[in-house]
C-alpha positions as CSV (number, residue, x, y, z in Angstrom):
1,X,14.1,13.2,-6.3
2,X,16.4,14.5,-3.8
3,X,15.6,15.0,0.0
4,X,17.0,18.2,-0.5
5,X,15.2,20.1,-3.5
6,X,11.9,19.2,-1.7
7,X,12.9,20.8,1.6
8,X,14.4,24.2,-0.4
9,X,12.2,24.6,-3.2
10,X,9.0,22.5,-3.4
11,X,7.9,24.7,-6.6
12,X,11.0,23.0,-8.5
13,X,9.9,19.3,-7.2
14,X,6.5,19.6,-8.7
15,X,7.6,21.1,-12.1
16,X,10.4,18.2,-12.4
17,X,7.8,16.0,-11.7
18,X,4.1,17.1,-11.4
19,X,2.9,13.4,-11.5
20,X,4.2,12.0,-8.4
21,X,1.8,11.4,-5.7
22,X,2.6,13.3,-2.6
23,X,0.7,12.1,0.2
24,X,2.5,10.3,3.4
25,X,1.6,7.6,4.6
26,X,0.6,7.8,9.0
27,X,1.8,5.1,11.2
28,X,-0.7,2.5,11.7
29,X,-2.4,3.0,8.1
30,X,-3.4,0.1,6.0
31,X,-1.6,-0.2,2.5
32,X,-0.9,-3.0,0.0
33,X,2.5,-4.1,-0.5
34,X,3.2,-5.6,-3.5
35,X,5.8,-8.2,-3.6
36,X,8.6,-9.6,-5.7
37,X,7.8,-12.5,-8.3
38,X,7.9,-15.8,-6.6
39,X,8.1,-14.1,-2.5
40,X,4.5,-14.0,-2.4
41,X,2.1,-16.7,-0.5
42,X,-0.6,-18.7,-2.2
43,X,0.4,-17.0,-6.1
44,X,-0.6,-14.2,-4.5
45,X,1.7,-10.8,-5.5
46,X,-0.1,-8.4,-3.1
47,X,-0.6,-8.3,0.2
48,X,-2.3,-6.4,2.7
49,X,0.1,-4.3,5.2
50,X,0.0,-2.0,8.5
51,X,2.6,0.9,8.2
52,X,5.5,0.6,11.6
53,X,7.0,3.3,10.8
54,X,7.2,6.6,8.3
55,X,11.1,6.6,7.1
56,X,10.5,9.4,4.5
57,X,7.9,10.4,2.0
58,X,8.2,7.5,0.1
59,X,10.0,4.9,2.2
60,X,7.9,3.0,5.1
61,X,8.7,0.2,7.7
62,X,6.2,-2.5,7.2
63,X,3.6,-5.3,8.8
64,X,3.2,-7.3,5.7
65,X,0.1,-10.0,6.8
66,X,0.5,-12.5,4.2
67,X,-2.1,-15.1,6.2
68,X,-3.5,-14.7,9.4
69,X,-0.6,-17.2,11.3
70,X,2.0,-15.6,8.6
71,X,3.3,-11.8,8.8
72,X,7.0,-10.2,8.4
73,X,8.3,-7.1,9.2
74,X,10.1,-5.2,6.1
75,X,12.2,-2.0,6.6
76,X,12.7,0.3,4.0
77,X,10.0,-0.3,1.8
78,X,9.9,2.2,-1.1
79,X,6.8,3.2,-2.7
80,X,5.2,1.9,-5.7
81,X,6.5,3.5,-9.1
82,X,6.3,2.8,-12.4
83,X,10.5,2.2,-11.9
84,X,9.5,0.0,-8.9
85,X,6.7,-2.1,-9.4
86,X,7.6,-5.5,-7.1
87,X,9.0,-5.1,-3.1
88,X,6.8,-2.0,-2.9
89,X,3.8,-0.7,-1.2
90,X,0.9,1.4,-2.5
91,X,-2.3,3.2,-0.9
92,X,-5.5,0.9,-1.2
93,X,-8.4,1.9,-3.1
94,X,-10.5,3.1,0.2
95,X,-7.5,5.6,1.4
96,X,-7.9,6.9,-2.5
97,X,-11.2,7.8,-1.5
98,X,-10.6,9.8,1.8
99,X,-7.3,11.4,0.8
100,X,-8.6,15.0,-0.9
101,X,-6.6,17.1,-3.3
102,X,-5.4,20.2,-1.7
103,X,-7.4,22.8,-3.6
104,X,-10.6,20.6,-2.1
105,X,-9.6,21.5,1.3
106,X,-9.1,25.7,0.1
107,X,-12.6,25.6,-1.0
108,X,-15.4,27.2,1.3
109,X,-18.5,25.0,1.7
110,X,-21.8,26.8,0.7
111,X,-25.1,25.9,0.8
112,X,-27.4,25.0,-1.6
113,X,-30.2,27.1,-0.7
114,X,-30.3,30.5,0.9
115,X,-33.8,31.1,3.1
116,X,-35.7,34.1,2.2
117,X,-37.1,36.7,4.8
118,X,-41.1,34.7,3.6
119,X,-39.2,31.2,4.6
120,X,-38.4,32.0,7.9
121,X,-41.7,33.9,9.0
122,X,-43.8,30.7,7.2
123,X,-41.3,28.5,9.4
124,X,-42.6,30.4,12.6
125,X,-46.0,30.3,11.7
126,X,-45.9,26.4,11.6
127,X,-44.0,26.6,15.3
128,X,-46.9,28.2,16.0
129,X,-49.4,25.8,15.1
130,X,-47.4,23.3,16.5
131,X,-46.9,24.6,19.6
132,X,-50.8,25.2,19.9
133,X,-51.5,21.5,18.8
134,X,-49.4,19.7,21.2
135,X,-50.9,22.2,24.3
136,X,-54.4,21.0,23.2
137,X,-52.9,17.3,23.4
138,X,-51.5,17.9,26.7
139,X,-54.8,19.5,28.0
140,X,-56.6,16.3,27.0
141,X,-54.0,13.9,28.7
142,X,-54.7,15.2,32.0
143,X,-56.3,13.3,34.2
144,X,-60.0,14.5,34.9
145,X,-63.1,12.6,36.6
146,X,-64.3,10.9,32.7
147,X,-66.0,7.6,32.7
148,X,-64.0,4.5,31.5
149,X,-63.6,3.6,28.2
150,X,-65.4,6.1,26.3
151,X,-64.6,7.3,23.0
152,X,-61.3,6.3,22.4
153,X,-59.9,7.5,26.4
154,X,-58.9,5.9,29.2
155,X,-60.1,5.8,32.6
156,X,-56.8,8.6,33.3
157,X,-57.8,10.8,30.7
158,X,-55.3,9.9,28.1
159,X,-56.3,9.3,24.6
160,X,-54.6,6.1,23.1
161,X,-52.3,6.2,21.0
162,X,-53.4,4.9,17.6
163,X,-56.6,7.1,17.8
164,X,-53.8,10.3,18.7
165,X,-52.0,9.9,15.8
166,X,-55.1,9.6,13.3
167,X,-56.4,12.7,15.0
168,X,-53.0,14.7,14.5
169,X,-52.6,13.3,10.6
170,X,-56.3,14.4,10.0
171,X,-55.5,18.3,11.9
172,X,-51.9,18.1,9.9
173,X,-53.6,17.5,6.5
């Protein structure tokens, strides 16, 4: 595909070839490169790479990491085609999942449930009883003249706090 059909008339690009996956790579990304027959390490053909430098749309300087003592910088790296299957580098499976098609990013959010008028004034009577629960639980925390140790409080006042949270889950219910 020529540089200059996609800069004058991208419409003609994608109907001569609607198939041909358009996302750029950014420099720094992780991507696979996939190697010619008998250049790769361990009878490994693919190998993990770090993207130097964007050339074009499909052509990338890379950071191939073949081990962690043995990496090799590669300029010109086309990208992985059916034409061009060896000496070629490909997104990895995790990029596929955070790349999103560009009628996903068009697309307005909405949520899945809408509150009624009745939800909100239910939501404001609980506030309410909340509110009034945890003023009676600060009332009782205050320090008064009460004998130690009785019924569940201590010598400050304060109820402890197992006994607090059976007596909230008993008012809740």
């Amino acid at each position: 595909m020529s540089t200059m059909l996609k800069s004058t008339n991208p419409a003609a690009v994608n109907e001569i070839d609607p198939d041909h996956d358009r996302r750029v790579p950014y420099q720094g990304q992780r991507v696979l490169f996939h190697s010619r027959p008998g250049e790769g390490r361990s009878g490994k053909m693919t190998a993990i790479a770090d993207v130097m430098a964007v050339e074009d749309d499909d052509h990338c300087e890379l950071l191939i990491h073949y081990a962690a003592d043995d990496a090799i910088v590669r300029w010109k790296i086309p990208r992985r085609t059916e034409q061009n299957p060896y000496n070629s580098w490909s997104f990895t499976e995790q990029d596929d999942k955070h790349y999103l098609e560009t009628t996903a990013l068009w697309q307005e959010v909405k949520p899945e449930g809408h509150l009624t008028w009745e939800d909100v004034k239910a939501m404001h009577a609980e506030i309410g009883v909340l509110r009034n629960k945890v003023a009676a639980l600060e009332a009782r925390k205050k320090p008064g003249p009460k004998p130690k140790s009785h019924g569940g409080e201590t010598d400050t006042g304060e109820v402890e706090g197992a006994e607090l949270a059976t007596e909230l889950r008993d008012d809740h219910e």
